[in-house]
N, C-alpha and C positions, 0 to 999 in steps of 0.2 A: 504494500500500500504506500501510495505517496506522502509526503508529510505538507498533510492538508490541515489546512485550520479546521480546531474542535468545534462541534454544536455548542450553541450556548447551554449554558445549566438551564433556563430560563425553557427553554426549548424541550429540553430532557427532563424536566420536571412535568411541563406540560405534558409530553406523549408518554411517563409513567402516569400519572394522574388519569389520565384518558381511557385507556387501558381497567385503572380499578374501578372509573364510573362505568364504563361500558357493562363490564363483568357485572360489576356490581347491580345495573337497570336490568341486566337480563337478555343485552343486546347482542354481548359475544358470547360466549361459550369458549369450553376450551381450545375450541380450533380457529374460532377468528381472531383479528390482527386488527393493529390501526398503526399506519403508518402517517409519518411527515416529512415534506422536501427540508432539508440541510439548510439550516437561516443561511450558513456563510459559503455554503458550496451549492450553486442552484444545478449541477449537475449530480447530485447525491440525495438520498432517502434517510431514514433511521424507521426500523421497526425494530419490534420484540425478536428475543432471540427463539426456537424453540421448544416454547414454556406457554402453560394457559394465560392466560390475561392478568390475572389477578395474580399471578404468581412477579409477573416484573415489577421489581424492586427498585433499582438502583440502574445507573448508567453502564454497567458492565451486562447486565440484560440483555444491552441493546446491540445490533449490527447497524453501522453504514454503509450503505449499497449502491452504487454506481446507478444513474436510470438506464445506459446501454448494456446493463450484465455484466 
């Protein structure tokens, strides 16, 4: 991986957070996801890592992901 600038905290709080309301309303389940475009890399993603919703904690949870694969 390139040395790209981090997601904000600010960013990574919101899409944990997102994640436990979703779980939590009853809108994910364990297989759904909520992903966000990268504030500082508008060529990059962040979702969950492969873990139910409710389970993403912390920013090590999380993968950043190219939008070309």
């Amino acid at each position: 991986m390139t040395n790209s600038p981090s997601a904000s905290v600010e960013l990574i709080d919101d899409l944990v957070s997102a994640n436990h309301i979703l779980a939590r309303q009853g809108v994910l389940d364990g297989f759904g996801h909520v992903s966000v475009r990268h504030d500082r890399r508008g060529d990059r993603f962040l979702i969950a890592r492969s873990m139910a919703p409710a389970l993403v904690m912390y920013h090590w949870a999380l993968s950043t992901l190219r939008l070309d694969g």
